[in-house]
N, C-alpha and C positions, 0 to 999 in steps of 0.2 A: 629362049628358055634354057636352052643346054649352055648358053657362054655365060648366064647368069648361077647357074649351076656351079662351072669350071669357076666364075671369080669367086663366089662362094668358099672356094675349099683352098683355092690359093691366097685367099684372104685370112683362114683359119690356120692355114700351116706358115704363112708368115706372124700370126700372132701367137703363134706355140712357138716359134722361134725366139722370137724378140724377149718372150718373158723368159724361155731359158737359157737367154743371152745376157740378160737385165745381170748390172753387177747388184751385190747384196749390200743392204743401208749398213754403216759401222754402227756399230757398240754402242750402248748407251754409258757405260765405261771411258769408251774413247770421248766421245763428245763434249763432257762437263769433268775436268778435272774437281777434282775433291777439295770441300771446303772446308779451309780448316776451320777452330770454335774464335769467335770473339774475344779481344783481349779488352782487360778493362784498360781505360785512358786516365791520366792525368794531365794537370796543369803545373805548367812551370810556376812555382811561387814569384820570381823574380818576371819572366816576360809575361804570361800566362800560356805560352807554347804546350798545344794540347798533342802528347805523346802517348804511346804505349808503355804501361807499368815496367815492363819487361827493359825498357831501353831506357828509364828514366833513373838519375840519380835520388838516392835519397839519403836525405840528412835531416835530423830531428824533426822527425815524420812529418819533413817537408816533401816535395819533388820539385826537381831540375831537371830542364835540359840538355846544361852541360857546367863543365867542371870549374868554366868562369865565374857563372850564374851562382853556380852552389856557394862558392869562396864570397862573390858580393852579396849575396844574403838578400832576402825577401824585400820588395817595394812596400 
């Protein structure tokens, strides 16, 4: 009974050890970089190449691609 005692306490002071040994979980910051908002998409009039508004040419409220595309004009 006495040695099941002693494991008892050496059993508790290695589990008060280990948890204030334990590293701490990161950031929910670090974890999931930041999403930026949805851009609207278009279609190339000439390929149909589906782009962000943002990177697409546009000429007579068409959208292109590129500067090829724009110059041979819509299929």
């Amino acid at each position: 009974m006495k040695y099941l005692l002693v494991f008892a306490v050496l059993g508790l002071a290695w589990a008060l050890w280990r948890n204030k040994h334990r590293t701490p979980p990161p950031s929910p910051t670090a974890r999931t970089p930041a999403k930026s908002a949805p851009q609207a998409m278009v279609a190339c009039a000439h390929c149909g190449l589906h782009l962000p508004r943002a990177e697409a040419l546009e000429h007579a409220h068409r959208h292109y691609c590129c500067a090829e595309h724009r110059s041979a004009g819509p299929r």
